[in-house]
Every structure is written in structure tokens, then in C-alpha cells.
mmJSON file of the N, C-alpha and C atoms, coordinates in Angstrom:
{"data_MODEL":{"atom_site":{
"group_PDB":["ATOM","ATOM","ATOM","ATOM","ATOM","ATOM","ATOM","ATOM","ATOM","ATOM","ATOM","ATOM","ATOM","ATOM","ATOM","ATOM","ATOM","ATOM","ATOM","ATOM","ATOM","ATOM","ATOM","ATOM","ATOM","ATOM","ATOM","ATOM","ATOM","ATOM","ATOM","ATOM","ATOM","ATOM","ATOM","ATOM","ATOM","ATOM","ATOM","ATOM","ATOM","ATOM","ATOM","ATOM","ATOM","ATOM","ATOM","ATOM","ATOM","ATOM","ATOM","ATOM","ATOM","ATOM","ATOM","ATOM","ATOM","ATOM","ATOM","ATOM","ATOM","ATOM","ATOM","ATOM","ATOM","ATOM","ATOM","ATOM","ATOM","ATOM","ATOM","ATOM","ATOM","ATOM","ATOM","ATOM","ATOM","ATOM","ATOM","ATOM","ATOM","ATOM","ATOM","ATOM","ATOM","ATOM","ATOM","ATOM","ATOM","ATOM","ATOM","ATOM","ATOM","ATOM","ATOM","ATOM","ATOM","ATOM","ATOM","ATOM","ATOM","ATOM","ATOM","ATOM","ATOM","ATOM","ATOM","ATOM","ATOM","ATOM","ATOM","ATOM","ATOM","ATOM","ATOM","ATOM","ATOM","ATOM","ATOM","ATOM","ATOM","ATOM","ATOM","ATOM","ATOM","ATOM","ATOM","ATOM","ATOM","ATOM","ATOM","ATOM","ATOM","ATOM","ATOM","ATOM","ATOM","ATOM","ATOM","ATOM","ATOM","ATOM","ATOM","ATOM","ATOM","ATOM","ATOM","ATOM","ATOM","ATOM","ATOM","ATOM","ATOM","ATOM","ATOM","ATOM","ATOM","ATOM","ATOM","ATOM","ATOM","ATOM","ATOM","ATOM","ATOM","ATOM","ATOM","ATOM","ATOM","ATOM","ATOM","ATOM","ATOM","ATOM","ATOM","ATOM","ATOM","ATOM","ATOM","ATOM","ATOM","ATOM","ATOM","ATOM","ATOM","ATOM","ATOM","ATOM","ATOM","ATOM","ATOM","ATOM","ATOM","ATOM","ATOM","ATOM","ATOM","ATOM","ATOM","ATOM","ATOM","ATOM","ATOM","ATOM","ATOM","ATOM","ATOM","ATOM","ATOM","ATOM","ATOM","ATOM","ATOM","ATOM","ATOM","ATOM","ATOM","ATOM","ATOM"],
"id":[1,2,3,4,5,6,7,8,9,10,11,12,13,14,15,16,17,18,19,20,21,22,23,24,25,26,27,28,29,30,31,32,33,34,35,36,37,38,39,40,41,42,43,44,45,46,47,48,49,50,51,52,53,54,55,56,57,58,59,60,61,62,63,64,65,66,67,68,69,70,71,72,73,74,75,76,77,78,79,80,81,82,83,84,85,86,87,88,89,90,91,92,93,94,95,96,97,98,99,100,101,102,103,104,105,106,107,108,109,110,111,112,113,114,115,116,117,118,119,120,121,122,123,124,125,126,127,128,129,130,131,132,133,134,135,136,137,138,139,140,141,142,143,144,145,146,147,148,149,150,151,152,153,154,155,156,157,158,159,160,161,162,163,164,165,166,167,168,169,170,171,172,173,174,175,176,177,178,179,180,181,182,183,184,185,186,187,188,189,190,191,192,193,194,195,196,197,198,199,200,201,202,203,204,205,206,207,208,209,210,211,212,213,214,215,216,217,218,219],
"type_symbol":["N","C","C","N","C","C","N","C","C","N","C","C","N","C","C","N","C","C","N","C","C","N","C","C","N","C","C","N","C","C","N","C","C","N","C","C","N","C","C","N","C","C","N","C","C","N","C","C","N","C","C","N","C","C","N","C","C","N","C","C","N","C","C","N","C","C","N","C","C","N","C","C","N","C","C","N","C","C","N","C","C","N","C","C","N","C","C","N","C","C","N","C","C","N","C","C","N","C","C","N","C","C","N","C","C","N","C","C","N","C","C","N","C","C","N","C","C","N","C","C","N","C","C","N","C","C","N","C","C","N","C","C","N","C","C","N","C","C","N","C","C","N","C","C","N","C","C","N","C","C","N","C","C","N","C","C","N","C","C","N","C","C","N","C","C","N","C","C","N","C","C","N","C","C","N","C","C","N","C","C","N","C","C","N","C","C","N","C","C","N","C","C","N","C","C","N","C","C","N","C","C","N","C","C","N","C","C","N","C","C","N","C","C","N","C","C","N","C","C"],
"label_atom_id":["N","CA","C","N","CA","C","N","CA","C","N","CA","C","N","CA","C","N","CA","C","N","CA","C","N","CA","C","N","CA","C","N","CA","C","N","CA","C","N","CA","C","N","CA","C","N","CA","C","N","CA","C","N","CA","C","N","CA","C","N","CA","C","N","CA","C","N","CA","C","N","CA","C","N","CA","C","N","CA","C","N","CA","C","N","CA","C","N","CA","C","N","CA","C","N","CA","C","N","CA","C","N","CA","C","N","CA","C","N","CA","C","N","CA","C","N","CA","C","N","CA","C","N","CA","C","N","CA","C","N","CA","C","N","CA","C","N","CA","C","N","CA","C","N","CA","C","N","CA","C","N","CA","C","N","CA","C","N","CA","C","N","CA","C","N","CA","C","N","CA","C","N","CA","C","N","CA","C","N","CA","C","N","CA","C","N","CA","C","N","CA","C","N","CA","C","N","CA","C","N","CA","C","N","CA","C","N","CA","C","N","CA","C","N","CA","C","N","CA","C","N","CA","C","N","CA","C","N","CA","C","N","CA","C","N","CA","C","N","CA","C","N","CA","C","N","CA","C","N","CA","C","N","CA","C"],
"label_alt_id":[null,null,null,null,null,null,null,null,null,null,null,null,null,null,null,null,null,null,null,null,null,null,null,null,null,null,null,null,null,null,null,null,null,null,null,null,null,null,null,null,null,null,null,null,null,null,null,null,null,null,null,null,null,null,null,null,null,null,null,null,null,null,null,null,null,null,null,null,null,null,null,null,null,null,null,null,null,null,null,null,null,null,null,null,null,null,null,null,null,null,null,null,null,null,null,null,null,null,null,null,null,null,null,null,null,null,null,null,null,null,null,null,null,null,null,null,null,null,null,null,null,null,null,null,null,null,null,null,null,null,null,null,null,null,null,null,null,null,null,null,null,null,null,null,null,null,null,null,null,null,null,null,null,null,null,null,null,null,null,null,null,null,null,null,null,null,null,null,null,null,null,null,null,null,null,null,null,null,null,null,null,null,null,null,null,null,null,null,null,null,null,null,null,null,null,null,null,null,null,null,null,null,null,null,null,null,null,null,null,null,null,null,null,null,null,null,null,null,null],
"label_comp_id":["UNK","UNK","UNK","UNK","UNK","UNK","UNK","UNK","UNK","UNK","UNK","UNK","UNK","UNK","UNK","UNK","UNK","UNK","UNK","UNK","UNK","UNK","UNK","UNK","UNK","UNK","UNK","UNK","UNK","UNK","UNK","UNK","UNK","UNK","UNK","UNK","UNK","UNK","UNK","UNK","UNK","UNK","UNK","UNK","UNK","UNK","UNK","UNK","UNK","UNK","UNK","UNK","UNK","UNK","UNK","UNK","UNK","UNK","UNK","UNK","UNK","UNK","UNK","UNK","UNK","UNK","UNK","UNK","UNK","UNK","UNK","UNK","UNK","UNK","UNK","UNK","UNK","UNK","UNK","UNK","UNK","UNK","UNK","UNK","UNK","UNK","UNK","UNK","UNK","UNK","UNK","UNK","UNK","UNK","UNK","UNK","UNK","UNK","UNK","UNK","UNK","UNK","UNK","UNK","UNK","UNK","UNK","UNK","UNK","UNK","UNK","UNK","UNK","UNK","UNK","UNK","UNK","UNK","UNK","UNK","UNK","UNK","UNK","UNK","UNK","UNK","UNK","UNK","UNK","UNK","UNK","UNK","UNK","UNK","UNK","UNK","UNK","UNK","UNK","UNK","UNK","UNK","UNK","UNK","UNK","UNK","UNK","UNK","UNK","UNK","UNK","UNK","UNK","UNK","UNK","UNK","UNK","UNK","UNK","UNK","UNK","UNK","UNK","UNK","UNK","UNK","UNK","UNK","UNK","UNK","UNK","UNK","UNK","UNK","UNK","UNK","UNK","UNK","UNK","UNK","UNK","UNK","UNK","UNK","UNK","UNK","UNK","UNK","UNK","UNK","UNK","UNK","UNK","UNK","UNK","UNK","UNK","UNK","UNK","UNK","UNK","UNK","UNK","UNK","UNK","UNK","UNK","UNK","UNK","UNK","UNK","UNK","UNK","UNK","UNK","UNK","UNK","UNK","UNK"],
"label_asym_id":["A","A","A","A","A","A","A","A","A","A","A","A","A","A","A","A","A","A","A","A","A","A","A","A","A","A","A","A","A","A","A","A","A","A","A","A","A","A","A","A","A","A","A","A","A","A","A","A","A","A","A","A","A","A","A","A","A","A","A","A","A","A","A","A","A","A","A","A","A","A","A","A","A","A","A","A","A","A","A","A","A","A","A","A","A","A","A","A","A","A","A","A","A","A","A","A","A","A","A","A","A","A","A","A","A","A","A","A","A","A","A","A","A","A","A","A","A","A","A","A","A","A","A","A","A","A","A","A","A","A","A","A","A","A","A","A","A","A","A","A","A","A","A","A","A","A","A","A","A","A","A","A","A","A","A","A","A","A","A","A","A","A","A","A","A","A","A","A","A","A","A","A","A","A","A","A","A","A","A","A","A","A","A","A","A","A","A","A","A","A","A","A","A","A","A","A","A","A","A","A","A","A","A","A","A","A","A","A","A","A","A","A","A","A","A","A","A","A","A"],
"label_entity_id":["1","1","1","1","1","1","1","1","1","1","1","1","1","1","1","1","1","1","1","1","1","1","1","1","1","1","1","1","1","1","1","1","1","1","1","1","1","1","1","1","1","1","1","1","1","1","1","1","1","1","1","1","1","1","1","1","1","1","1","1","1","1","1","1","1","1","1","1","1","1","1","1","1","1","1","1","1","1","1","1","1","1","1","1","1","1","1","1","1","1","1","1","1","1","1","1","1","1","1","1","1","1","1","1","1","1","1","1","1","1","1","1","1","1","1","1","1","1","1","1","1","1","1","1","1","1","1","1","1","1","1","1","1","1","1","1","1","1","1","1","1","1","1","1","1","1","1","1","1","1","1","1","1","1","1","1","1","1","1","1","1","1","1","1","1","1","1","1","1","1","1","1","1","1","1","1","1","1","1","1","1","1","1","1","1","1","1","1","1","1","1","1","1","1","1","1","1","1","1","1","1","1","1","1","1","1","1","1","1","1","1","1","1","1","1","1","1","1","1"],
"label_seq_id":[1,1,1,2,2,2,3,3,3,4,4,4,5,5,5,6,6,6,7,7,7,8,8,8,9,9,9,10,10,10,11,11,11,12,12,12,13,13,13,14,14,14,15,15,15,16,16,16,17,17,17,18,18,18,19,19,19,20,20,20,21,21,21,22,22,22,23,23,23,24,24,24,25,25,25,26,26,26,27,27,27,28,28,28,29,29,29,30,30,30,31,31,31,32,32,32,33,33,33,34,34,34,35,35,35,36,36,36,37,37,37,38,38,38,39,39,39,40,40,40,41,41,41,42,42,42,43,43,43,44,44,44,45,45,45,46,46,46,47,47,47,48,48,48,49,49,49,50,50,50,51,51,51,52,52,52,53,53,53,54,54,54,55,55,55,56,56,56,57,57,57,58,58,58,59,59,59,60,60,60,61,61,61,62,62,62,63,63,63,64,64,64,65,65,65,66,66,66,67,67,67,68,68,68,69,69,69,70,70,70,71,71,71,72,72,72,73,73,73],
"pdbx_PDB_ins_code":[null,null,null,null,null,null,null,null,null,null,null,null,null,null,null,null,null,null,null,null,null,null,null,null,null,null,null,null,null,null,null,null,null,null,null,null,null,null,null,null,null,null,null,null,null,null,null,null,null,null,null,null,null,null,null,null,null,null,null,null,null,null,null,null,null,null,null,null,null,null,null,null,null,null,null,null,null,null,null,null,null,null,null,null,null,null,null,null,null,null,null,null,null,null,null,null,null,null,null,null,null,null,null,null,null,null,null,null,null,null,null,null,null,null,null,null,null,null,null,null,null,null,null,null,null,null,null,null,null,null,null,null,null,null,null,null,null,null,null,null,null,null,null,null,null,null,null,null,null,null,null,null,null,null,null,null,null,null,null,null,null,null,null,null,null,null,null,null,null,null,null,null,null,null,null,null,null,null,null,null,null,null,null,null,null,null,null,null,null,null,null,null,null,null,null,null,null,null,null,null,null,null,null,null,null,null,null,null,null,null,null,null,null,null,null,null,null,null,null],
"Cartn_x":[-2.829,-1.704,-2.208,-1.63,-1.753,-1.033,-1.123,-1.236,0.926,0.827,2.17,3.148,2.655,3.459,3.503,2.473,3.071,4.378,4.512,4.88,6.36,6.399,7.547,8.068,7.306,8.05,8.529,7.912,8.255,9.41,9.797,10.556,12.17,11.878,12.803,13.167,12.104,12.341,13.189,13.107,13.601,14.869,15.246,16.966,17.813,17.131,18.47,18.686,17.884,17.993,19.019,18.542,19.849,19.298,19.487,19.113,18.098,16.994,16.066,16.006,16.358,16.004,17.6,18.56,19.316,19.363,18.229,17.898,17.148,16.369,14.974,16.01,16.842,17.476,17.602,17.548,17.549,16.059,14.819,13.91,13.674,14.376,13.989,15.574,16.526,17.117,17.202,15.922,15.424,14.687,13.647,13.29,13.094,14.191,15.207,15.569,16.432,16.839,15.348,14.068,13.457,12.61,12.281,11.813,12.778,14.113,15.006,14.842,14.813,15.145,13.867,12.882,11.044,11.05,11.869,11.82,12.651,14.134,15.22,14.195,13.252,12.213,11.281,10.707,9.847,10.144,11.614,12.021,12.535,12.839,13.567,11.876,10.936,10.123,9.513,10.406,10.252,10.238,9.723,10.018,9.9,9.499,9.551,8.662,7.514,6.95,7.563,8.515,9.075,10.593,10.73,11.851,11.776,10.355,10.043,9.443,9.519,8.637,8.493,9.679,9.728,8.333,8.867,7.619,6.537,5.707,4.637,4.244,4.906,4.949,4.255,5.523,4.907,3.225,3.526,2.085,0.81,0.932,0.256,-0.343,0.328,0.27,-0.25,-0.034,-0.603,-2.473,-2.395,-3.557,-4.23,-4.974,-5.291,-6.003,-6.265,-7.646,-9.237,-9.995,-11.534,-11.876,-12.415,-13.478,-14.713,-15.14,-16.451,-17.455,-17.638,-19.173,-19.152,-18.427,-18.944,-19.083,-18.959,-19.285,-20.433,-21.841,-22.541,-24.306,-23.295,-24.507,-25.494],
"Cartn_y":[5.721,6.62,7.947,8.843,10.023,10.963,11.738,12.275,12.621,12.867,13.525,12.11,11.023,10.138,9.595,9.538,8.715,10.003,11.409,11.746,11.829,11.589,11.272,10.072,9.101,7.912,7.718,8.62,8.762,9.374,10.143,11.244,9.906,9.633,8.704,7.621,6.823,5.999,6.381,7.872,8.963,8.606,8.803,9.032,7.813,6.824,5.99,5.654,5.847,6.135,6.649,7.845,8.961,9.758,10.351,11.541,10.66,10.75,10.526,10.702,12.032,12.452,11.975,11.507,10.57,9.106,8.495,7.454,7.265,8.686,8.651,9.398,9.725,10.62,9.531,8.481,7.317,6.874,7.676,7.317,8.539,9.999,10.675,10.706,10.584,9.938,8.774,7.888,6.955,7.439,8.26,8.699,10.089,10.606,11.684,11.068,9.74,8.851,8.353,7.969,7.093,8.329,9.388,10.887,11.144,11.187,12.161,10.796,9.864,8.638,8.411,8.985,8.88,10.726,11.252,12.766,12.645,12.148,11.578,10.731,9.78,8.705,9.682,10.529,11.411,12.726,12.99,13.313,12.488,11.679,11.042,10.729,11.071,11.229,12.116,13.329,14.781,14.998,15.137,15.426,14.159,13.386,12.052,12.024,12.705,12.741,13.498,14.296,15.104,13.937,13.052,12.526,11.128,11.421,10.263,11.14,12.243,13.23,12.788,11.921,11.43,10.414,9.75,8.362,8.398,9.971,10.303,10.818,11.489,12.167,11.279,9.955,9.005,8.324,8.052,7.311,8.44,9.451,11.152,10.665,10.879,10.476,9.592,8.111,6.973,6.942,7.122,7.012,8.47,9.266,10.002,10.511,11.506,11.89,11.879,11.353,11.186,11.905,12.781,13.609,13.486,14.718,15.165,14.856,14.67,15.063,13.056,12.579,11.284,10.041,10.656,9.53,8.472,8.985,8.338,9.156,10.016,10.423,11.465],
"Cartn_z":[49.334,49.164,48.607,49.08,48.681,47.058,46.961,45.767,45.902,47.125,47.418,47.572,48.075,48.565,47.038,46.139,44.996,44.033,44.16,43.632,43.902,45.4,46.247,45.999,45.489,44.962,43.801,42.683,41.275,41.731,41.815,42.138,42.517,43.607,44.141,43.077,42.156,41.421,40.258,40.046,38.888,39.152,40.125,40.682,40.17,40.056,39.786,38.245,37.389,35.892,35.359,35.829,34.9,33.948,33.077,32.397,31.217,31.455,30.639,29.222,29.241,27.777,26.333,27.557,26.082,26.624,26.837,26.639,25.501,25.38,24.286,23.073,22.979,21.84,20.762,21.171,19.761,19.053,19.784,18.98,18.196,18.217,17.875,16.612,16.592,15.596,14.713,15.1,14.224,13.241,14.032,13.499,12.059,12.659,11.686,10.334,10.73,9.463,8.803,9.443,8.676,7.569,8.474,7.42,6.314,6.772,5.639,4.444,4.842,3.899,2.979,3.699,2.741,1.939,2.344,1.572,0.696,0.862,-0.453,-2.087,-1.424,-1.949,-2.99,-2.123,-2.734,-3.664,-3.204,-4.297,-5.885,-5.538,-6.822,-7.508,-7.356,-8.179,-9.121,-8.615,-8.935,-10.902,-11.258,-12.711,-13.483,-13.772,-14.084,-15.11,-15.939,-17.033,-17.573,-17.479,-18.717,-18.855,-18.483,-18.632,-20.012,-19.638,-21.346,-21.853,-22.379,-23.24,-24.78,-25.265,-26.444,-26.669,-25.852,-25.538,-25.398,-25.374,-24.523,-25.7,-26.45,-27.681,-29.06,-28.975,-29.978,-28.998,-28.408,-27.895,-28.248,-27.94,-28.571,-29.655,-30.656,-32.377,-32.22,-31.714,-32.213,-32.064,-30.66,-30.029,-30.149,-30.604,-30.782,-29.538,-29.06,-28.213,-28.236,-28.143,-28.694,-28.257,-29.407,-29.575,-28.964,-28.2,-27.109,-27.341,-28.72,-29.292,-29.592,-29.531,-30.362,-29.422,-28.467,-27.026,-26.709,-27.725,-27.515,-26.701,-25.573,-24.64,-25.43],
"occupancy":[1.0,1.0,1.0,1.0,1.0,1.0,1.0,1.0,1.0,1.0,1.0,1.0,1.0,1.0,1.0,1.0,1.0,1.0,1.0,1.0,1.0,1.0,1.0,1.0,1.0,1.0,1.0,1.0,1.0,1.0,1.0,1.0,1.0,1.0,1.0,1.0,1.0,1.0,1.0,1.0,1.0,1.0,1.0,1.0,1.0,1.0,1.0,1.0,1.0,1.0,1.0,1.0,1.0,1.0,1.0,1.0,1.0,1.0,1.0,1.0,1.0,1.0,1.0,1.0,1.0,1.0,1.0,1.0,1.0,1.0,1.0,1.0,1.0,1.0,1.0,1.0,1.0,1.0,1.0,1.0,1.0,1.0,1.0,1.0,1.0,1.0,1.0,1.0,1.0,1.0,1.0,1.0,1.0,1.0,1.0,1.0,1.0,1.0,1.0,1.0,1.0,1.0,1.0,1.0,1.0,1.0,1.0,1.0,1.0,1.0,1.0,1.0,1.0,1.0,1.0,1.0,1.0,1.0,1.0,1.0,1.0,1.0,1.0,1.0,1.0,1.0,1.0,1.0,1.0,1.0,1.0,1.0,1.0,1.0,1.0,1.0,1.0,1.0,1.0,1.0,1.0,1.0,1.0,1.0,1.0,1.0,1.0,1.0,1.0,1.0,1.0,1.0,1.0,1.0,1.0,1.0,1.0,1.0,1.0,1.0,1.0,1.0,1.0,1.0,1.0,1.0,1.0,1.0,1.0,1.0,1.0,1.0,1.0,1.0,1.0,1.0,1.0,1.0,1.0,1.0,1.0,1.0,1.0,1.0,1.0,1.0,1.0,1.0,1.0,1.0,1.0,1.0,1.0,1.0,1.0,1.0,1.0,1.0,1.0,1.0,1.0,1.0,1.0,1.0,1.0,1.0,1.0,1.0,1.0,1.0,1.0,1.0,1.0,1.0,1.0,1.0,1.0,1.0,1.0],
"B_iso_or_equiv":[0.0,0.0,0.0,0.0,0.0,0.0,0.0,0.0,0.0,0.0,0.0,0.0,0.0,0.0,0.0,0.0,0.0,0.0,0.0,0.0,0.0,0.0,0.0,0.0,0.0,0.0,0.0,0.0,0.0,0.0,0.0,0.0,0.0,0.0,0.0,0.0,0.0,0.0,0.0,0.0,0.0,0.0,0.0,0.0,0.0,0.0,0.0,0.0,0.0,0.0,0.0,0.0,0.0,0.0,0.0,0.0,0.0,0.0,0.0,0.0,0.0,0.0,0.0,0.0,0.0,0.0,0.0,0.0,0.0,0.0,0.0,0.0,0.0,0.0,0.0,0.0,0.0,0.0,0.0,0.0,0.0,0.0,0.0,0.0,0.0,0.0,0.0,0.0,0.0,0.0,0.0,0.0,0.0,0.0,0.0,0.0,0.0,0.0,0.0,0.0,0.0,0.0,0.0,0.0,0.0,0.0,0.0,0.0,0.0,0.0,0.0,0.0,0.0,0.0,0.0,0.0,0.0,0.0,0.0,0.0,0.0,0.0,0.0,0.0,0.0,0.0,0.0,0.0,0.0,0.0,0.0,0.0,0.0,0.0,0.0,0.0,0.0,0.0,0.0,0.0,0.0,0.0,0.0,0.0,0.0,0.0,0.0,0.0,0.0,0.0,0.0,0.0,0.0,0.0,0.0,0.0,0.0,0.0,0.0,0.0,0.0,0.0,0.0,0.0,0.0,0.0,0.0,0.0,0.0,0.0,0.0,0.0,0.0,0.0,0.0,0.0,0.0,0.0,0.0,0.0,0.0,0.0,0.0,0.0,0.0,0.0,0.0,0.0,0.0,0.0,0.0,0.0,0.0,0.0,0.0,0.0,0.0,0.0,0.0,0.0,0.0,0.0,0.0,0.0,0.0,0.0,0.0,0.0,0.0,0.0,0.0,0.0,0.0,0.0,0.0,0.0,0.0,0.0,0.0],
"pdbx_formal_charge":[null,null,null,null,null,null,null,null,null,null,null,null,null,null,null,null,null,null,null,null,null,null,null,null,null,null,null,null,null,null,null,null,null,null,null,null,null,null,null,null,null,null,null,null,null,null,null,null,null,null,null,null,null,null,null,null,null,null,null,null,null,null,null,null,null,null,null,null,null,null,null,null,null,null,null,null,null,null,null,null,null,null,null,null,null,null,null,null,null,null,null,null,null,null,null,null,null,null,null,null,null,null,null,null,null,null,null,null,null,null,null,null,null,null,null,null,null,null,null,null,null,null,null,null,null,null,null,null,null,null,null,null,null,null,null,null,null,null,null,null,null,null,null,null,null,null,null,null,null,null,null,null,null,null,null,null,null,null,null,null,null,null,null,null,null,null,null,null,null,null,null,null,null,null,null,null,null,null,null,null,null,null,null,null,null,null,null,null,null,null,null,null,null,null,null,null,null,null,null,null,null,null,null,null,null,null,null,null,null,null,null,null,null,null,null,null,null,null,null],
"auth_seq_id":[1,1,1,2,2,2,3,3,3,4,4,4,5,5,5,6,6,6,7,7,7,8,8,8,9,9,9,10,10,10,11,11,11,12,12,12,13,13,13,14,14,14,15,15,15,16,16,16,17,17,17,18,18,18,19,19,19,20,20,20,21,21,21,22,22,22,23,23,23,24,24,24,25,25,25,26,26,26,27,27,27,28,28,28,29,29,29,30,30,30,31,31,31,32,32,32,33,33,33,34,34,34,35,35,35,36,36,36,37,37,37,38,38,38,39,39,39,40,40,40,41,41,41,42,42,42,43,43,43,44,44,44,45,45,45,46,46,46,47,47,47,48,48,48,49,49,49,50,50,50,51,51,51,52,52,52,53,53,53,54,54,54,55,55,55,56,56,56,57,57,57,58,58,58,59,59,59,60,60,60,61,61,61,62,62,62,63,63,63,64,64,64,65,65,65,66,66,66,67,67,67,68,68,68,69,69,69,70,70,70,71,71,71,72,72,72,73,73,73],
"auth_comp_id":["UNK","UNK","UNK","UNK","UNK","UNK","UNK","UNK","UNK","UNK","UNK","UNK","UNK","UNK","UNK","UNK","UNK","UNK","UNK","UNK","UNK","UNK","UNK","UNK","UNK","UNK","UNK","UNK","UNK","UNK","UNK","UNK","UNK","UNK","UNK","UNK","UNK","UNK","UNK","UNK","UNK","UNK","UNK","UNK","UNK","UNK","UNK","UNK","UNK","UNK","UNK","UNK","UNK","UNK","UNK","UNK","UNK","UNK","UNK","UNK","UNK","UNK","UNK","UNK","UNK","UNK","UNK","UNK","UNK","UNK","UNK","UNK","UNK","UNK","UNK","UNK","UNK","UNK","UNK","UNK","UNK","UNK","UNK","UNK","UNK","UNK","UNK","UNK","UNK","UNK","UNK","UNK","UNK","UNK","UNK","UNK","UNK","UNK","UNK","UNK","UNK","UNK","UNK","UNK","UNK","UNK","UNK","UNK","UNK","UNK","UNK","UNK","UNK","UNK","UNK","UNK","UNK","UNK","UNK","UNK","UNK","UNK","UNK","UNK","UNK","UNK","UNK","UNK","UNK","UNK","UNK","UNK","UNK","UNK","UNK","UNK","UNK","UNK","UNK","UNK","UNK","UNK","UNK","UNK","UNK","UNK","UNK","UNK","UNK","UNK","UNK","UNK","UNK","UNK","UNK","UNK","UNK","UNK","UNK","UNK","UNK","UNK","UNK","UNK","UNK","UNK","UNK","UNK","UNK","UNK","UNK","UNK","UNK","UNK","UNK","UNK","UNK","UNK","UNK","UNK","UNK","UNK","UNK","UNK","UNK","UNK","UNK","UNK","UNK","UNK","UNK","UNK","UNK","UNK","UNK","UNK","UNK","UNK","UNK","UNK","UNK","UNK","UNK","UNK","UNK","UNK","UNK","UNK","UNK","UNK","UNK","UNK","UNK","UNK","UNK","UNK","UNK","UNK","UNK"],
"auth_asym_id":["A","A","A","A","A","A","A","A","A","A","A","A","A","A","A","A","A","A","A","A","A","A","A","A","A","A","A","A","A","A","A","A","A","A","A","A","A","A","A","A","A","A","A","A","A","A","A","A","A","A","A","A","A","A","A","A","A","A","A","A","A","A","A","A","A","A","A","A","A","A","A","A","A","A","A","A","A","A","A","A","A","A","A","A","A","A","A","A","A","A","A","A","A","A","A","A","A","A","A","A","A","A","A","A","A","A","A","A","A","A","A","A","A","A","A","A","A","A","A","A","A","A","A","A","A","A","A","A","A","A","A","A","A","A","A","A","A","A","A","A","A","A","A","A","A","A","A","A","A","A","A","A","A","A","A","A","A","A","A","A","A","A","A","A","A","A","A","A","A","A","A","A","A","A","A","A","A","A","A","A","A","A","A","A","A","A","A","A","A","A","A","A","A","A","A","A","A","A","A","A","A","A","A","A","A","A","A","A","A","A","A","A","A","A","A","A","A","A","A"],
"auth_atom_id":["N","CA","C","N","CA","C","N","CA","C","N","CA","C","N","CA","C","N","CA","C","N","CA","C","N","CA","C","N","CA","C","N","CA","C","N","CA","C","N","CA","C","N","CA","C","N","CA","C","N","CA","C","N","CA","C","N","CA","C","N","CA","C","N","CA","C","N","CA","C","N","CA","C","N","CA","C","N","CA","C","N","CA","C","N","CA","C","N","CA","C","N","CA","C","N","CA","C","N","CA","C","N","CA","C","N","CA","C","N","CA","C","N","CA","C","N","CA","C","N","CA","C","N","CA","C","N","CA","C","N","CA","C","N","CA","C","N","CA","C","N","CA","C","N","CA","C","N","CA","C","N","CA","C","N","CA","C","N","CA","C","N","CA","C","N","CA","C","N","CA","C","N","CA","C","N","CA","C","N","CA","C","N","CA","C","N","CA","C","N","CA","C","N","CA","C","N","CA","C","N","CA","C","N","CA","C","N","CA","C","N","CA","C","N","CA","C","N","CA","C","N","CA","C","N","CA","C","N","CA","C","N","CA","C","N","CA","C","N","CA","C","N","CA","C","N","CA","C","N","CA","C","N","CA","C"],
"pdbx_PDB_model_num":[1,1,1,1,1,1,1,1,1,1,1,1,1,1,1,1,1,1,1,1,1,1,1,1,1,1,1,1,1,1,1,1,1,1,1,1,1,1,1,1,1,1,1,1,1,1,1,1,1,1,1,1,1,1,1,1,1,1,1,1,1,1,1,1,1,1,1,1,1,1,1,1,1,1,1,1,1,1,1,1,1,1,1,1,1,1,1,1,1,1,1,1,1,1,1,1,1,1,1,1,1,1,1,1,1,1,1,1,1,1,1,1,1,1,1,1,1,1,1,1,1,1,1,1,1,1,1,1,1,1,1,1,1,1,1,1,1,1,1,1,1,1,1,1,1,1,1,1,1,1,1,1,1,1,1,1,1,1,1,1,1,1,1,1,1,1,1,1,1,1,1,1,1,1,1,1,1,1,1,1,1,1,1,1,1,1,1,1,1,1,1,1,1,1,1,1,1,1,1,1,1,1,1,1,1,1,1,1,1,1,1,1,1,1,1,1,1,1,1]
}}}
């Protein structure tokens, strides 16, 4: 078969479908919902160490920071 006869058959096979592109409109609105729903996610993480600042504060005090010089090396 030729280049033309297979394109002549796509072509023909096309016809009885119907409009292609809202058959596919549901993977691209799956997809819409499954993004907006991982960006909603990634926000609610937004700011989240200043929201125990108290807690971070006492743990501060308790545990002190070690000093550079006494490491050993």
C-alpha cells in the first residue's frame, strides 16, 4: 500500500467517530482537577514555621546552638 491509500483510509476511518477533540476533553479536565488539587496541597503548606514560633522559641532556649570552635576538628 501506498502512502496515499493508507492516508485515504485514515481519513475514511476518521469519519465515523466524530469530533475527536471532545472525546479527549476529559483527559485534559482530569487533568485540570488533579493539578489545581496538588497546587491547593502545596499551598496549605505555605507559612507553617512561623505558625509554631512559640514552640520553636522554647525548643531555642532549651537546646542551645553549639559553638564552632568546640567540635573537636
Amino acid at each position: 500500500m501506498t502512502t496515499a491509500t493508507l492516508i485515504a483510509f485514515a481519513a475514511a476511518e476518521a469519519e465515523h467517530h466524530g469530533n475527536v477533540a471532545l472525546e479527549t476533553f476529559w483527559y485534559g479536565a482530569v487533568a485540570l482537577v488533579v493539578f489545581a488539587f496538588l497546587g491547593i496541597v502545596t499551598l496549605s503548606y505555605r507559612n507553617v514555621a512561623n505558625r509554631h514560633a512559640p514552640k520553636a522559641e522554647a525548643y531555642a532556649r532549651t537546646h542551645p546552638a553549639p559553638s564552632r570552635e568546640g567540635h573537636g576538628h
